[in-house]
Structure formats: structure tokens, C-alpha cells
ZATI-295875 format. One record per atom (N, C-alpha, C): residue number from 1; atom name; chain; x, y, z. Coordinates in pm, whole numbers. Example, Ala and Ser with C-alpha at 12.3 -4.5 7.8 and 13.67 -1.06 7.14 Angstrom:
<rs>
R  pos  site  unit       X       Y       Z
R    1     N     A    1319    -569     780
R    1    CA     A    1230    -450     780
R    1     C     A    1320    -330     780
R    2     N     A    1285    -225     708
R    2    CA     A    1367    -106     714
R    2     C     A    1290       3     787
</rs>
This chain:
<rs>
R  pos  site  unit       X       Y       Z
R    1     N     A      86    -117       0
R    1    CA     A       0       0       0
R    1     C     A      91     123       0
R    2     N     A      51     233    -109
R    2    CA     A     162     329     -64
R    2     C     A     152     416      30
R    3     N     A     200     520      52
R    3    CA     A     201     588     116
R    3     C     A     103     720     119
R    4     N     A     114     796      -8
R    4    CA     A     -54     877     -52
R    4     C     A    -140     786      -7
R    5     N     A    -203     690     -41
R    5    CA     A    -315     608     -23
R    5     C     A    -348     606     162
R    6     N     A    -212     548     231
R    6    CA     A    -274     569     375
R    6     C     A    -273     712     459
R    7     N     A    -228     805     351
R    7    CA     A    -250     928     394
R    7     C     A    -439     964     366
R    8     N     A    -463     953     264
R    8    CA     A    -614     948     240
R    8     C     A    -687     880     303
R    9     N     A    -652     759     327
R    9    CA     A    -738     678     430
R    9     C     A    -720     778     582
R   10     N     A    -655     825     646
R   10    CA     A    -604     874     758
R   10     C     A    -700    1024     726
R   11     N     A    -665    1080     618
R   11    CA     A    -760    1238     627
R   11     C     A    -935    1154     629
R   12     N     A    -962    1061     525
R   12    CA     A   -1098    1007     545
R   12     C     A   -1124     965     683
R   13     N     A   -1047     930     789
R   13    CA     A   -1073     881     891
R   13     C     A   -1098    1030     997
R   14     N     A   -1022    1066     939
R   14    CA     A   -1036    1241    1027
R   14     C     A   -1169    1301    1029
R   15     N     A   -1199    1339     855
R   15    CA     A   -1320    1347     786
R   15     C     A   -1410    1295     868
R   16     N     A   -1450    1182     910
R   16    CA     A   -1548    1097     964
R   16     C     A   -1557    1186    1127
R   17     N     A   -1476    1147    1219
R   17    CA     A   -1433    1210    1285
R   17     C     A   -1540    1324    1308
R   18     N     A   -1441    1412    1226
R   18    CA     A   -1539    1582    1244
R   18     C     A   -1656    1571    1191
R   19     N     A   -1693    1528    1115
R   19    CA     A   -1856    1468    1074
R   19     C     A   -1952    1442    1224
R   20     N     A   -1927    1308    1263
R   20    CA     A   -1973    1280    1392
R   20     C     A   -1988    1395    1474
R   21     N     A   -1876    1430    1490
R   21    CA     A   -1869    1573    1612
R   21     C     A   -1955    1655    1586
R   22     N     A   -1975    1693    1436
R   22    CA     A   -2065    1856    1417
R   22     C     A   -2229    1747    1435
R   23     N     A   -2241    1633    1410
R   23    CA     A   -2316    1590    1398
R   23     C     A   -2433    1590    1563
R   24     N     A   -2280    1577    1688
R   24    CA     A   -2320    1564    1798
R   24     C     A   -2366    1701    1840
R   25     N     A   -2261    1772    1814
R   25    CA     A   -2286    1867    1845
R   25     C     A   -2405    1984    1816
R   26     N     A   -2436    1972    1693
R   26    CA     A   -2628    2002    1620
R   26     C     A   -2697    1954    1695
R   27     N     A   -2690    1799    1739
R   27    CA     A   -2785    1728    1866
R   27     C     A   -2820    1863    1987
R   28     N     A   -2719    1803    2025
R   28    CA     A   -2689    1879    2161
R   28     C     A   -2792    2039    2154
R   29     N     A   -2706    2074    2078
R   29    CA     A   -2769    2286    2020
R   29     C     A   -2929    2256    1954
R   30     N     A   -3008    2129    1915
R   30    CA     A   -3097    2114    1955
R   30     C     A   -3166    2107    2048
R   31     N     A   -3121    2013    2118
R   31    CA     A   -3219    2004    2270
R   31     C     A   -3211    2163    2314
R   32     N     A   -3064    2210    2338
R   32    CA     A   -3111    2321    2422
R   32     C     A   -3195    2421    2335
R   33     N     A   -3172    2427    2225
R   33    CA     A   -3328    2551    2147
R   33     C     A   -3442    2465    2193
R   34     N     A   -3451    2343    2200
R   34    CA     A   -3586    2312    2220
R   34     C     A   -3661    2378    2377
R   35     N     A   -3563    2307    2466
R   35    CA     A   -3537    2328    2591
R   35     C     A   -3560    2505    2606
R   36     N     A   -3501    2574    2576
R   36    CA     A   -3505    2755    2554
R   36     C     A   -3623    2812    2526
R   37     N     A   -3689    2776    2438
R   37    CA     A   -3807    2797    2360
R   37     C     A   -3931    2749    2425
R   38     N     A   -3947    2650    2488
R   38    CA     A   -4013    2557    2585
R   38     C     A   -4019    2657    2708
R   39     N     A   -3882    2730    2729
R   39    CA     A   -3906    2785    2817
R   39     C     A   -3994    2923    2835
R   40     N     A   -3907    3017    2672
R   40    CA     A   -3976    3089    2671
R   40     C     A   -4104    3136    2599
R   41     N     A   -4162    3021    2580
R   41    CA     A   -4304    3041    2543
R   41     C     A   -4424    3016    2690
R   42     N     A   -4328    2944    2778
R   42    CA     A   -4390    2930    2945
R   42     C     A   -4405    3075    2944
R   43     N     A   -4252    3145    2937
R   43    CA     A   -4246    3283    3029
R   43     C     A   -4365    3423    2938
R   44     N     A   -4372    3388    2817
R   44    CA     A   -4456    3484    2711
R   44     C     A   -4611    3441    2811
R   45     N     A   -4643    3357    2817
R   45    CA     A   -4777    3306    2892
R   45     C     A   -4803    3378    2971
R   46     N     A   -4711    3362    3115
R   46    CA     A   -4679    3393    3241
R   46     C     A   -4700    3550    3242
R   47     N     A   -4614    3612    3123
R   47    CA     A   -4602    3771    3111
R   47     C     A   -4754    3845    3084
R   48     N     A   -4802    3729    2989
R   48    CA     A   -4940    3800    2917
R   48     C     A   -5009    3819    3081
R   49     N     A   -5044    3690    3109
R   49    CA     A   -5138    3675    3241
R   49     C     A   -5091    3767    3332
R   50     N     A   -4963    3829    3393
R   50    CA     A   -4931    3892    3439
R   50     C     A   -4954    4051    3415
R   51     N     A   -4963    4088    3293
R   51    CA     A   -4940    4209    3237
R   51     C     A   -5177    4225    3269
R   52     N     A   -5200    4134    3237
R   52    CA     A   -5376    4128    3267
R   52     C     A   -5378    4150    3412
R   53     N     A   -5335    4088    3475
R   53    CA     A   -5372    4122    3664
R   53     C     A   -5276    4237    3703
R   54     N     A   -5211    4284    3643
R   54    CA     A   -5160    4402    3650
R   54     C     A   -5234    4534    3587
R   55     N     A   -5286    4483    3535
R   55    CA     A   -5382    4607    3436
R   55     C     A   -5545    4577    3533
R   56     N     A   -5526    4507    3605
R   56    CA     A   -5661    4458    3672
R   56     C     A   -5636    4518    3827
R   57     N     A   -5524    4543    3882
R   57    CA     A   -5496    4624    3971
R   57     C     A   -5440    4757    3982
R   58     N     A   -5423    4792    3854
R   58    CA     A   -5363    4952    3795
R   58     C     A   -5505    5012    3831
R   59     N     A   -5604    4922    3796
R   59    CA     A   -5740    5018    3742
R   59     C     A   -5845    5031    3895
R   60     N     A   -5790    4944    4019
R   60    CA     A   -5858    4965    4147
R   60     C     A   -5910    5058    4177
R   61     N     A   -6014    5114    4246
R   61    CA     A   -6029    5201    4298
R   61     C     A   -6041    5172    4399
R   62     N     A   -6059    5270    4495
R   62    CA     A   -6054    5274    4624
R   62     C     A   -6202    5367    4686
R   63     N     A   -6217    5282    4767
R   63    CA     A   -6353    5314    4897
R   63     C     A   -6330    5436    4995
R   64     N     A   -6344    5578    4896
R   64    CA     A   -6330    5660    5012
R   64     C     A   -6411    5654    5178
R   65     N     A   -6509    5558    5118
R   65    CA     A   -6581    5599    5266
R   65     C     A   -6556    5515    5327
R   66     N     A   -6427    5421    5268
R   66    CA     A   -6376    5300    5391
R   66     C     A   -6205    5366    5416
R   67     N     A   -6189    5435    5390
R   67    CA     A   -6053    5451    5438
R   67     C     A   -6022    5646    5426
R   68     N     A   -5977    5667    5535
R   68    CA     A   -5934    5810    5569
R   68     C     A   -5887    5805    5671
R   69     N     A   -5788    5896    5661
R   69    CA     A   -5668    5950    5734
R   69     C     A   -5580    5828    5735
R   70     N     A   -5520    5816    5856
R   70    CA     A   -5370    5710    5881
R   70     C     A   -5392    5603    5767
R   71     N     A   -5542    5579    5816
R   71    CA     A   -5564    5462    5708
R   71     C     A   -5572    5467    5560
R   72     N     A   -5598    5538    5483
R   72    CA     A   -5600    5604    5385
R   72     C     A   -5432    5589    5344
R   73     N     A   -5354    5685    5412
R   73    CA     A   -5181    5697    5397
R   73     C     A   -5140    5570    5423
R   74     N     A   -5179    5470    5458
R   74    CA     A   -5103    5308    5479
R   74     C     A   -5147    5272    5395
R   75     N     A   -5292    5276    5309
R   75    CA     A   -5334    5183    5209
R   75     C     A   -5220    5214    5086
R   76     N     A   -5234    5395    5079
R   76    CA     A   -5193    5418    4935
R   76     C     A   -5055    5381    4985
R   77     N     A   -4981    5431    5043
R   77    CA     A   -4844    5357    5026
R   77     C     A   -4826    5241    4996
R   78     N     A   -4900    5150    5094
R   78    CA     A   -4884    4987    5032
R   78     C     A   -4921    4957    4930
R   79     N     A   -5040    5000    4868
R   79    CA     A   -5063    4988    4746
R   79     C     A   -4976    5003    4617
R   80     N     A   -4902    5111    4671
R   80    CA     A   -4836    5202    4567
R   80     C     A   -4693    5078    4544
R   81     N     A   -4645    5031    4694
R   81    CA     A   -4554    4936    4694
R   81     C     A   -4579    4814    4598
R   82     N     A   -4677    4811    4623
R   82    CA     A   -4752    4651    4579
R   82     C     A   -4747    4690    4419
R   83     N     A   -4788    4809    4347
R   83    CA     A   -4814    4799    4215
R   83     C     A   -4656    4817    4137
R   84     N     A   -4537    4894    4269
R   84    CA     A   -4434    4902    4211
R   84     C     A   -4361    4752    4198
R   85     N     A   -4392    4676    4304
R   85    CA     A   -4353    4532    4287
R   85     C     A   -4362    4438    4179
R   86     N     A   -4512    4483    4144
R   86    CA     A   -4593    4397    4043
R   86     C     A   -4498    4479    3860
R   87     N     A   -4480    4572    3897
R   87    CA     A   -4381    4660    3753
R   87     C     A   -4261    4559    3773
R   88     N     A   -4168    4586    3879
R   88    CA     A   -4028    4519    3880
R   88     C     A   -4082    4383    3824
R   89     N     A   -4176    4309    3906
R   89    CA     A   -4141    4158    3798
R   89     C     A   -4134    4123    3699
R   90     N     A   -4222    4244    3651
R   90    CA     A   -4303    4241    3487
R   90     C     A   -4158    4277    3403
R   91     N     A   -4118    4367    3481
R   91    CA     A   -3980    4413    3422
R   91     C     A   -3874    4269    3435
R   92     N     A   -3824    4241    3516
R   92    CA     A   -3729    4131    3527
R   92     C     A   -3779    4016    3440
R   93     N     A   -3936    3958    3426
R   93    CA     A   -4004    3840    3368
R   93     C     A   -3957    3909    3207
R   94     N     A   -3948    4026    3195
R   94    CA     A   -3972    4029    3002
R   94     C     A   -3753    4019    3006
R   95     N     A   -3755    4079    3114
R   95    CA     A   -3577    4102    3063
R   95     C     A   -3501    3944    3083
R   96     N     A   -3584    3900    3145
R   96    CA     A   -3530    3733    3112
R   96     C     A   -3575    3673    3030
R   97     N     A   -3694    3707    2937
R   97    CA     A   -3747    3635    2807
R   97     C     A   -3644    3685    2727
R   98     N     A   -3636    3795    2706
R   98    CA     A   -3517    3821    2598
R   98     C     A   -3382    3762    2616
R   99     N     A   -3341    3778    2779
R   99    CA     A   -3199    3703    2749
R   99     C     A   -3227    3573    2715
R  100     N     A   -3337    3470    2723
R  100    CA     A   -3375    3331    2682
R  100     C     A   -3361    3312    2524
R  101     N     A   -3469    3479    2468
R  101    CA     A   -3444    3496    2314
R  101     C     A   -3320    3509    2255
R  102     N     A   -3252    3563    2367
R  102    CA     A   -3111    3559    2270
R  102     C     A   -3003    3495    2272
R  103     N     A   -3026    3393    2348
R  103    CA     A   -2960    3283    2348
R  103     C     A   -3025    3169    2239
R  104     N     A   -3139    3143    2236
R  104    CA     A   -3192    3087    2117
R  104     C     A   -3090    3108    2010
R  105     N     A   -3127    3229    1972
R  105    CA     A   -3092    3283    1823
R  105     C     A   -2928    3263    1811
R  106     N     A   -2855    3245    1956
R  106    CA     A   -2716    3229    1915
R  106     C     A   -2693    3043    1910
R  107     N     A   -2739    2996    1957
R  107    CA     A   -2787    2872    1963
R  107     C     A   -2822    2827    1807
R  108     N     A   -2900    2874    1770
R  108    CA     A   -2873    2846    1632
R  108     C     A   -2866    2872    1542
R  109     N     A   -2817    3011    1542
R  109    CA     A   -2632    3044    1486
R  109     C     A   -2532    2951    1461
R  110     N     A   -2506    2922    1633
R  110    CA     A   -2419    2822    1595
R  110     C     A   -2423    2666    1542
R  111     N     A   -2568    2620    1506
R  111    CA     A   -2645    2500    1508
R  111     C     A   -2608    2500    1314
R  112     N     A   -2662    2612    1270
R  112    CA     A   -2607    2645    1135
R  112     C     A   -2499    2631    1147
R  113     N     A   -2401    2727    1179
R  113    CA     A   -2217    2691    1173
R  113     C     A   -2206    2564    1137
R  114     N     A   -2265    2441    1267
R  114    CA     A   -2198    2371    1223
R  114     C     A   -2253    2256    1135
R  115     N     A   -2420    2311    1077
R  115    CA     A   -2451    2239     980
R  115     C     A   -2369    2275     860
R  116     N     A   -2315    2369     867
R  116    CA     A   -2238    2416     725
R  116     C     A   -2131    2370     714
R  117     N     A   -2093    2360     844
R  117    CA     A   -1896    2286     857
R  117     C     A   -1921    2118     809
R  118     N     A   -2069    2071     870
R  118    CA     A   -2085    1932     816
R  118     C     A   -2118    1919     708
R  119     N     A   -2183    1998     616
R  119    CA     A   -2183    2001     470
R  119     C     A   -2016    1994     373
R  120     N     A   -1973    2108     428
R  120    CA     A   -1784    2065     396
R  120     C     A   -1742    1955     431
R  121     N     A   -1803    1892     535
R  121    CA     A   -1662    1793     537
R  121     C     A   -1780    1701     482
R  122     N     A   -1885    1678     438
R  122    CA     A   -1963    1561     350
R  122     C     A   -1878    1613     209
R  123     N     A   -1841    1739     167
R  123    CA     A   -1862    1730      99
R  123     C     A   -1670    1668      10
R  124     N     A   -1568    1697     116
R  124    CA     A   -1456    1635     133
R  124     C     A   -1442    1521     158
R  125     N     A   -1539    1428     208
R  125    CA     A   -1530    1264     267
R  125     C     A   -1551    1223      45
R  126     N     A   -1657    1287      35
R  126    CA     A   -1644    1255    -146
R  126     C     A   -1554    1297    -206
R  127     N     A   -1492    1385    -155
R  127    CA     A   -1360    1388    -277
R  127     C     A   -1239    1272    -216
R  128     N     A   -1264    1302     -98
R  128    CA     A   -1129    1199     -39
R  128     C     A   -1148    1031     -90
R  129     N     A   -1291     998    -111
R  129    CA     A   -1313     870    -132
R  129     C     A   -1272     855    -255
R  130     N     A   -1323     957    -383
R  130    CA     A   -1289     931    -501
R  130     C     A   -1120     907    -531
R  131     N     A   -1059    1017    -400
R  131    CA     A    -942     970    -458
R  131     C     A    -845     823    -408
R  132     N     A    -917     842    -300
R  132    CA     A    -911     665    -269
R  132     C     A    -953     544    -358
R  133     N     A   -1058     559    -388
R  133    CA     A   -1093     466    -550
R  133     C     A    -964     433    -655
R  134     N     A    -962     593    -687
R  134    CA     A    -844     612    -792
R  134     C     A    -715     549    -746
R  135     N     A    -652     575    -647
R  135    CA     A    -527     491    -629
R  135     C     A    -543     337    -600
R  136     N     A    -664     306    -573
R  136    CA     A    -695     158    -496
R  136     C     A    -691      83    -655
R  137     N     A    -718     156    -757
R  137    CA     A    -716      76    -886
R  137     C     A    -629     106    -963
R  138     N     A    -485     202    -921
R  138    CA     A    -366     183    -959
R  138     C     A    -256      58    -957
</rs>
């Protein structure tokens, strides 16, 4: 056997190799988009329903003829606490959907990358074979 020839066999074996890998690795950068997306279509839910009982306590009114003086100044403060609370989550719940969204999108970014790197090397395992053919029938 010469020597070109087990060099080709050796890059085809490589070839294979990185094949598998991008192959695993697309796996993998699947589950987690699935996994991501799963998540943030929970958190889009969560936000809607949230953003409704928030718009359902924006719009309260209040019983003047049940509350005046001290009592009156404890409600609205707490209240006021309570609706600023109900903002911060709404705020933190959307600013973690996006960082979820944008991990997706780099996720598969890189899910492409390396469908494209596995298209090259499919498309090198055929040239490497042909030229393996060719010397095998020298």
C-alpha cells in the first residue's frame, strides 16, 4: 500500500471524525433551542397573564368611605408598593425572556455553523473517497 493512499485513508478517517462531532454537536444545540423555547413560550404566557392582573390592579379604585386618614396613607403607600412590585417583575419576567431569546438565536447560529462545517466535510469525505478509489485501482 503506498504511502498517498494511507495518507487518504487517515484524512478520510479524520473526515469521519469531524462529521460525527458537528453531527453531535447540532444534537446537543438542539435540545437546548428546544429546551429555551419551551421555556420561553412558558415565560410569554406567564407575562401575558401577568401584564392582565396588573392592568386589573392599575385600574382599582378605592372606597373613600372605607378609608381616611392614617388609614388612607397606609393603604396608598402599600398599594403604591404593591403595584411598584408587580412593575419590577413584569420588568425582570420580560428582561429574562429576551436574554432566553437571545440565546436561542445564538444557539442556532451556531447549530447552522456547524450544519455548514458538516456540509464541507460531506462534501470532502467525497472527494477523499474518489481519490481513494483512484489509487486503490492503480
Amino acid at each position: 500500500m503506498s504511502t498517498s493512499l494511507s495518507l487518504l485513508r487517515e484524512q478520510r478517517r479524520t473526515v469521519l471524525l469531524g462529521m460525527n462531532n458537528a453531527r453531535n454537536e447540532i444534537s446537543v444545540l438542539q435540545d437546548k433551542v428546544s429546551r429555551l423555547q419551551e421555556a420561553s413560550n412558558t415565560l410569554e404566557t406567564n407575562i401575558t397573564h401577568l401584564r392582565t392582573t396588573k392592568k386589573s390592579i392599575d385600574q382599582l379604585e378605592e372606597d373613600g368611605r372605607r378609608w381616611r386618614g392614617n388609614n388612607k396613607d397606609t393603604y396608598d403607600n402599600k398599594y403604591s408598593l404593591y403595584r411598584d412590585s408587580i412593575q419590577q417583575y413584569l420588568s425582570k419576567s420580560m428582561d429574562a425572556k429576551e436574554t432566553i431569546d437571545s440565546d436561542i438565536r445564538r444557539y442556532e447560529a451556531n447549530q447552522a455553523s456547524y450544519a455548514a462545517g458538516l456540509n464541507n466535510l460531506q462534501s470532502s469525505l467525497h472527494s477523499l473517497e474518489s481519490q481513494i478509489r483512484a489509487k486503490e485501482r492503480e
